[in-house]
N, C-alpha and C positions, 0 to 999 in steps of 0.2 A: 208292585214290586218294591222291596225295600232297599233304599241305598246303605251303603255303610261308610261312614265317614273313611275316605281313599286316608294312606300311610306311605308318606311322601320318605324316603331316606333322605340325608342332607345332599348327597350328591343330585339326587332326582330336583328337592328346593333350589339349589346354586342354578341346575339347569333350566327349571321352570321359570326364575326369575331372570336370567340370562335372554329366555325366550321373550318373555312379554316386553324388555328391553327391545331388543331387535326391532317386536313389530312394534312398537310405540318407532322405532328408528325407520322403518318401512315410509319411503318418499309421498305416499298416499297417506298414509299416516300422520306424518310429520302436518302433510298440510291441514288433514283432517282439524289435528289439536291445533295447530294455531289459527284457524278461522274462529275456531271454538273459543282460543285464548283471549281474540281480537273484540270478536263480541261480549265477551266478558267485560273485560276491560279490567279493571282493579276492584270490581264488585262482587265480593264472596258469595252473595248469593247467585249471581248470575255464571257465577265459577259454577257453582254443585247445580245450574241447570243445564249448562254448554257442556263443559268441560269433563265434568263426572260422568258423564251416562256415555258418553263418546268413549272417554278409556276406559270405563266402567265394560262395554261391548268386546271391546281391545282385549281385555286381560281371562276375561269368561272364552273367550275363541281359545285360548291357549291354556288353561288351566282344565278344558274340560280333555285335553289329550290327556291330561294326568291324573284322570279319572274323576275329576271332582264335575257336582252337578254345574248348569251349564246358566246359573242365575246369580243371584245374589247373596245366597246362603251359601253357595258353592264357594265365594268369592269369599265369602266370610272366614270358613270352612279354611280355605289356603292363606287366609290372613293369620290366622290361629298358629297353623303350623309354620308358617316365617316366621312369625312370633318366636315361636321356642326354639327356633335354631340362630335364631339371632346371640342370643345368651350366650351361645357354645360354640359359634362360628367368624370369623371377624371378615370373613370372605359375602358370607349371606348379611351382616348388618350393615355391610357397604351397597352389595349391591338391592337390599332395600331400600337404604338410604338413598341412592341412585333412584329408584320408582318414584319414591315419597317427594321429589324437587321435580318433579314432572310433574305429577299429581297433585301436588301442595306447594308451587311457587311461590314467593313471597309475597304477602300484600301489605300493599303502603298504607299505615295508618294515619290520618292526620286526628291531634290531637285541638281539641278548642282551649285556645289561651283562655286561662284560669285569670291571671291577674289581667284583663283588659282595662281595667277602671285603676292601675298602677298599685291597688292596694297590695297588702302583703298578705 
């Protein structure tokens, strides 16, 4: 059977991303990503082992109501389309913005002192 890339309107994006809000905000949830976060710790990589595949699960349960497949291309697929409502929407570029600090928290970088020997 052939899929066809699902055609989300902007009101259907506002609501879809409203949703996957929510269940990231769901108490089971919540704890979910932050044991996730905890193990992580400040190490990006161990971020996109914990952390991504957890919300990664999260966002595929709720995107697949609005027709898109139920994986990673799906996932893709609805990134696409936030994408280009972003441009036209100040409503969907917030509340992606909202997804994206849940997903992409900041990480501390420490930088190695260049002058350690005092030179210039």
């Amino acid at each position: 059977m052939a899929y066809g890339k699902p055609h989300l309107t902007l009101h259907e994006c506002k609501g879809a991303l409203r949703d996957i809000l929510d269940t990231f905000n769901l108490p089971e949830n919540v704890a979910k990503l932050d044991e996730a976060r905890l193990a992580a710790g400040n190490d990006m990589l161990k971020s996109m082992q914990n952390i991504f595949p957890t919300a990664t699960q999260m966002q595929i349960q709720v995107i697949e109501r609005y027709g898109f497949l139920a994986d990673g291309e799906g996932l893709v697929q609805f990134t696409k389309v936030v994408r280009s409502y972003e441009d036209q929407d100040p409503d969907v570029r917030l509340l992606n913005s909202q997804l994206r600090s849940i997903l992409l928290p900041p990480v501390t970088v420490t930088h190695p002192n260049v002058n350690q020997n005092g030179g210039s």
